[in-house]
N, C-alpha and C positions, 0 to 999 in steps of 0.2 A: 560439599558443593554438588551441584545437580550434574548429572552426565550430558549435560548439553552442551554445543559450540553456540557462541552468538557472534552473529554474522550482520554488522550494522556499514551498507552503504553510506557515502557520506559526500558533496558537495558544499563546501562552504556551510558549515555546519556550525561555527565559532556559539553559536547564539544558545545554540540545542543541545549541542553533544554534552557539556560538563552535564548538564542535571541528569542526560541518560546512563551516564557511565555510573553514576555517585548509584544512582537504583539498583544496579548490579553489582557494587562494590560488595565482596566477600560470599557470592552467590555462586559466580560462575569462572569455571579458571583457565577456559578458553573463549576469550573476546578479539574479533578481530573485523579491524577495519579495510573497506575495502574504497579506497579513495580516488577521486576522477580527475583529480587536478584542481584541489581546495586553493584560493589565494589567500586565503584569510590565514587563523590561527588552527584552525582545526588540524591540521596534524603537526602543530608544535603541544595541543590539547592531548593529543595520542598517545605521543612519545612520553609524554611527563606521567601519563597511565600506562607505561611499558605495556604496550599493548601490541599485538602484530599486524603491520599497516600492508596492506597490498593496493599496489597503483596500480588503475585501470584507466585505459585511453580507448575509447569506445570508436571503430573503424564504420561506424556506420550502419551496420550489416549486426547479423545475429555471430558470435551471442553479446547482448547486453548484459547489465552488470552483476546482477544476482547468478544470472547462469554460470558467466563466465566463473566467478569463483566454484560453482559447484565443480565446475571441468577443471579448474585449475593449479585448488586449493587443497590440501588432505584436513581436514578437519578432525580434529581431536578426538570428536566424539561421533556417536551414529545417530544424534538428533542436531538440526540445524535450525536456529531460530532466527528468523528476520526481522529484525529490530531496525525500525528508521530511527533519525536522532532525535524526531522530537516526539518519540514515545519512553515512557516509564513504567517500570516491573513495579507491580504494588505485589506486597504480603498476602493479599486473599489470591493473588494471581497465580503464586508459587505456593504457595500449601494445596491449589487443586490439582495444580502440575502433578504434583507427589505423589497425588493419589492416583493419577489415570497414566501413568506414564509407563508402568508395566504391561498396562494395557497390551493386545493386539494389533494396536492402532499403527498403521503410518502414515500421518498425520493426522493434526490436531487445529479447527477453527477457533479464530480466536477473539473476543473481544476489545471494546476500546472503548475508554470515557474518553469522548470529545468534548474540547476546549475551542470555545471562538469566541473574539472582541473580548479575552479574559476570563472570561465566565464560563465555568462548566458547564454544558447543559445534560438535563439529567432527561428530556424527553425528545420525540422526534423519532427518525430513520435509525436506527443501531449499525454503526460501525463494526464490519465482520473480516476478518480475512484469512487464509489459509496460509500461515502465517511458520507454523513449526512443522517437519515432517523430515522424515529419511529420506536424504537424499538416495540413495540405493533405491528406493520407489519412482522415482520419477525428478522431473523438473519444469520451472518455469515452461506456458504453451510458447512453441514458436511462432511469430508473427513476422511475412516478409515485409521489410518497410522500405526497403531497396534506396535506402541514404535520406528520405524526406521528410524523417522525424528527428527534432533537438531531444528529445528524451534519452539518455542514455542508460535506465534504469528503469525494469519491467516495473511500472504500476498500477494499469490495470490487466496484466498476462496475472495468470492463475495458476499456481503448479497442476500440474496433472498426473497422479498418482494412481499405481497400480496398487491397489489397496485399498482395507476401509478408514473411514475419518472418521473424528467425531468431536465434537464443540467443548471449549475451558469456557464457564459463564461468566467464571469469575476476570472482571477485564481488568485489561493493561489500560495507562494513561497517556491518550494523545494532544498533544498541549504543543502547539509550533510559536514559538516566540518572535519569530519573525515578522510578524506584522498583515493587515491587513493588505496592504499593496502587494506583501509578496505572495498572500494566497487570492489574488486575483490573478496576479501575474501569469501563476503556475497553474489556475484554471483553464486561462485562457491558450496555454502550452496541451493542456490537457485536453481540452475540445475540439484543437485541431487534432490530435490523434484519436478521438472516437469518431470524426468522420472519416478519416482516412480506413478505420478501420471498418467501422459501416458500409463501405466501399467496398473494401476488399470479401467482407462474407458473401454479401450479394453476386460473387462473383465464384464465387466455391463453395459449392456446398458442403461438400464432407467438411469443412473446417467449423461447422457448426455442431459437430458429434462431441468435440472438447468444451464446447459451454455449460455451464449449468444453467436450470430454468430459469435463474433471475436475468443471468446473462442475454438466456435468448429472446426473454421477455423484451429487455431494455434496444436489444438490436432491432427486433422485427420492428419496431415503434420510433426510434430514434426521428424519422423523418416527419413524424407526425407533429401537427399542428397544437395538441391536449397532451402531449407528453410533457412539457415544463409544469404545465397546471395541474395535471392528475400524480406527481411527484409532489407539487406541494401540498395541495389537496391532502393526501395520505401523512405526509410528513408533519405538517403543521398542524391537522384537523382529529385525523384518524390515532396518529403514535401522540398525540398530545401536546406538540413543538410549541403550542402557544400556552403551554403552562411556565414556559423558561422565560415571558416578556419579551420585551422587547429585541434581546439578541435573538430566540427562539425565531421568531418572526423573519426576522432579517437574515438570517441563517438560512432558513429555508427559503426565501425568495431568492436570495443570492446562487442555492441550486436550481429553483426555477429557471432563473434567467443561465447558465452553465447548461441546459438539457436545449433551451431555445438557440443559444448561441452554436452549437452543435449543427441543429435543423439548418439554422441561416447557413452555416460550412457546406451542408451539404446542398442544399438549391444551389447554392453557388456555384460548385464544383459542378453540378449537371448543365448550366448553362452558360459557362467560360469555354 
């Protein structure tokens, strides 16, 4: 088994968790869940995978939920891997692990095949995130949200690591079973907290030293009028997205309008 801990956040997860767990079965021999207050089955799903469950009740305030395990939790091993439920460990993804894992590196970007409306799509914007790394390097960036965020769980915070990285190409699979209503739902949970955050840089600058260039791309722009269009534009036109049909299409309009809905948040907020 690999010298890794895997570290999988979970909210009502009944839908996602069994196919993620089954991925990892005989892979890795510390998995542990770190759970907000599921109502569903998800941690009677836990328990029947003797798994180690930590309950978090998130106060509002930093730290949220990835951090908070890193402070909390002793993990087995000196690599931590972040696994949401509805992503899966494929064969090509662990045999490159193997190879770079002696590496130098503290931490490792990581890939994703995304799934939407059922269908894989194999073209479009590439799904990236810094995803595995020693904790002893660093953690999740802090963001003050001072109680006016539902999110209880860093998703777009980035660790920040005192060290080099470097990229596994080979991807993991992202596939949410939940449904189209709930990846709008949690868009639209999501686009109020990129304007609140847009907010907040314009207001501190040293806080834009922890972004990386796409980061600070997508902030400086956020307000802009050609920002939903010039994301689709690239995603649909440029990376290929209309070679996937129909979903391809709809996928990318669907972040079109998620970059607009953002802009509308923030006019709003300047003139309330």
């Amino acid at each position: 088994m690999l010298p890794i801990s895997v570290c999988i956040p979970v909210l009502n997860e009944e839908k996602n968790l069994p196919g993620c767990l089954e991925s990892l079965k005989g892979k890795f021999s510390d998995v542990v869940i770190v759970d907000s207050g599921s109502t569903d089955a998800t941690l009677s799903i836990a328990e029947k995978a003797n798994l180690t469950v930590l309950s978090f009740k998130w106060n509002g305030a930093f730290p949220k939920k990835r951090n908070w395990a890193l402070q909390n939790h002793s993990f087995k091993h000196e690599w931590v891997l972040f696994l949401d439920a509805d992503e899966r460990i494929t064969l090509a993804f662990l045999d490159e692990l193997k190879s770079k894992l002696d590496s130098k590196m503290v931490g490792f970007w990581l890939r994703y095949d995304n799934w939407f409306m059922d269908r894989q799509l194999h073209h479009g914007d590439v799904m990236r995130k810094l995803a595995l790394f020693k904790p002893e390097a660093g953690e999740y960036e802090r963001f003050p949200e001072d109680f006016w965020s539902h999110l209880d769980m860093e998703v777009h915070e980035h660790p920040v690591l005192d060290g080099p990285t470097e990229e596994i190409f080979s991807p993991l699979e992202h596939h949410d079973f939940r449904g189209l209503e709930s990846y709008i739902a949690k868009h639209k949970e999501y686009a109020a907290w990129e304007a609140k955050r847009y907010q907040w840089l314009q207001s501190d600058p040293e806080a834009w030293t922890s972004l990386n260039k796409r980061q600070q791309f997508k902030y400086r722009h956020l307000n802009k009028w050609w920002l939903g269009s010039f994301y689709f534009l690239i995603s649909y036109f440029l990376k290929k997205g209309f070679l996937d049909g129909r979903v391809g299409f709809r996928f990318s309009w669907m972040k079109k309008g998620y970059f607009e809905d953002i802009r509308r948040r923030i006019l709003t907020s300047k003139t309330s």
